[in-house]
C-alpha positions, 0 to 999 in steps of 0.5 A, a space after each residue: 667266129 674264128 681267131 687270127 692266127 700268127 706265125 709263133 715267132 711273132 708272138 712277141 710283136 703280137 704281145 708289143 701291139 696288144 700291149 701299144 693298143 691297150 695303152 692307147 685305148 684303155 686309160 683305166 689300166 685294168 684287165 686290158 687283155 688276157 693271154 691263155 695257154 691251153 695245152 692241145 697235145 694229142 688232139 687232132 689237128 683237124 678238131 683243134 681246127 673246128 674248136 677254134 673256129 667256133 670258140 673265138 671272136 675275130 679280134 682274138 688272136 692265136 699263136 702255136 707251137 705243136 700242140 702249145 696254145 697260146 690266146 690273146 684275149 683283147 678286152 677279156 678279163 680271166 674271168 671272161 678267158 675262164 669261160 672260153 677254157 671251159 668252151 674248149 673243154 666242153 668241146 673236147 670234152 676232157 680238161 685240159 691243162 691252161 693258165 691265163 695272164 692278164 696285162 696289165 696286172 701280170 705283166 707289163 712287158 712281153 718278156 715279163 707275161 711270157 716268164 710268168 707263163 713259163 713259171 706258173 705252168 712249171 709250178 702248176 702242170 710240171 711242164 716246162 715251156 720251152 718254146 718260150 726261151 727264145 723270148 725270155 732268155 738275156 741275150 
């Protein structure tokens, strides 16, 4: 088991696939993919490594930027991205802070899950996702 891992500026073409493919393949609309951010600042690369190797399926997929996580979780409910948080704070035995979103229900559009991320973590960790603007920002 292990995520795929995409380079943090395709984030947003990652969300546009996942978004085509739950379009195509889910007709119901429900929870048809969840992102999770975790934050993962001031752990080891290496142990960040070994997590992920053995936290995520095949399917999933991770975006980074220094130590801001990000997961799409395809086919995964926030209560089935709720277990694989807590996978991650059992492995690094501490909390970490995360927030998940669900597309449909959060967000229809990269833009729309990504200023929702961005909103939700400012609102409840204090922490501003910076490394977001650059796909949220009206250009």
């Amino acid at each position: 088991m292990a995520g795929i891992h995409f380079s943090f500026d395709n984030f947003e073409q990652l969300l546009h696939l996942n978004i085509g493919i739950s379009d195509r393949l889910d007709e119901n609309r429900a929870e048809s993919f969840t992102l999770l951010y975790c934050d993962f600042s001031g752990i080891d690369e290496e142990i960040i490594k070994t997590s992920l190797e053995s936290t995520l399926r095949t399917s999933d997929s991770i975006v980074n930027l220094e130590g801001d996580y990000f997961f799409v979780l395809p086919y995964t409910d926030k209560y089935g991205a709720e277990i694989v948080k807590k996978m991650f704070d059992e492995f690094f035995a501490k909390y970490l802070n995360a927030f998940l979103l669900s597309y449909p229900a959060d967000g229809e559009t990269p833009k729309e899950l990504m200023e929702g991320m961005q909103d939700s973590v400012s609102t409840f960790f204090k922490r501003d996702l910076h490394c977001l603007d650059r796909f949220t920002r009206d250009y």
